[in-house]
N, C-alpha and C positions, 0 to 999 in steps of 0.2 A: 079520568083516565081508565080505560079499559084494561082487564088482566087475562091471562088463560091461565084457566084451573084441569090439572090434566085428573082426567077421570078416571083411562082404564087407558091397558096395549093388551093388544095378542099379536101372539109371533107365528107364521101362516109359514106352513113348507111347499110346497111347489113339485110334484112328479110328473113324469113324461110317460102318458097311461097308453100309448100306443099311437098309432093312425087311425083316423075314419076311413071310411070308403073313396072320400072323397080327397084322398092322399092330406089332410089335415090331421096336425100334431093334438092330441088329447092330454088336453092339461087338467090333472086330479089336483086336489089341495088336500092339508089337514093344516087347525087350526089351531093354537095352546091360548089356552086364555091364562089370566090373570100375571102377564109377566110385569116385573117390576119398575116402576118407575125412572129407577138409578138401574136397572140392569144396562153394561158397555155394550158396544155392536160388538167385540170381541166375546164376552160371556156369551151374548143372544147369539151371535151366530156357530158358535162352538155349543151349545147347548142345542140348536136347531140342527145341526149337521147332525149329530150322533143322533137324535131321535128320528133321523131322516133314515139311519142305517137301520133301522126295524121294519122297514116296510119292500116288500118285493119291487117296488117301481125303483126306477134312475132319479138319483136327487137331479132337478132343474136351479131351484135357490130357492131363498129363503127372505120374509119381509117382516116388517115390524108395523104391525097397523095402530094408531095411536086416535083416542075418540079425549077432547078438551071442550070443555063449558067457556064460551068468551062472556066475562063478567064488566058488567058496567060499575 
């Protein structure tokens, strides 16, 4: 029976970095690493909001990207 062994998360914020020329929306990111495994979507995203307030861009949202070993 096969298992997933979770490796690592980063939790990525998402800003709205302007238009191009070509009237297309410019989407910036910044990334956090090592968030925790037991962190809630309530904690990660109240924790991703407020580090979203330090930066000059418009918060767009925010994601949890999650990387697992599938073990035989």
């Amino acid at each position: 029976m096969a298992t997933i062994e979770f490796r690592s998360a980063v939790g990525k914020v998402y800003f709205d970095g302007g238009l191009t020329e070509d009237g297309k929306m410019i989407r910036k990111s910044k990334s956090y690493r090592n968030v925790s495994e037991a962190a809630t979507a309530d904690s990660l995203h109240n924790a991703l909001t407020q580090l979203a307030l330090l930066s000059d861009y418009p918060f767009i949202g925010a994601e949890r990207v999650e990387t697992a070993d599938i073990m035989n």
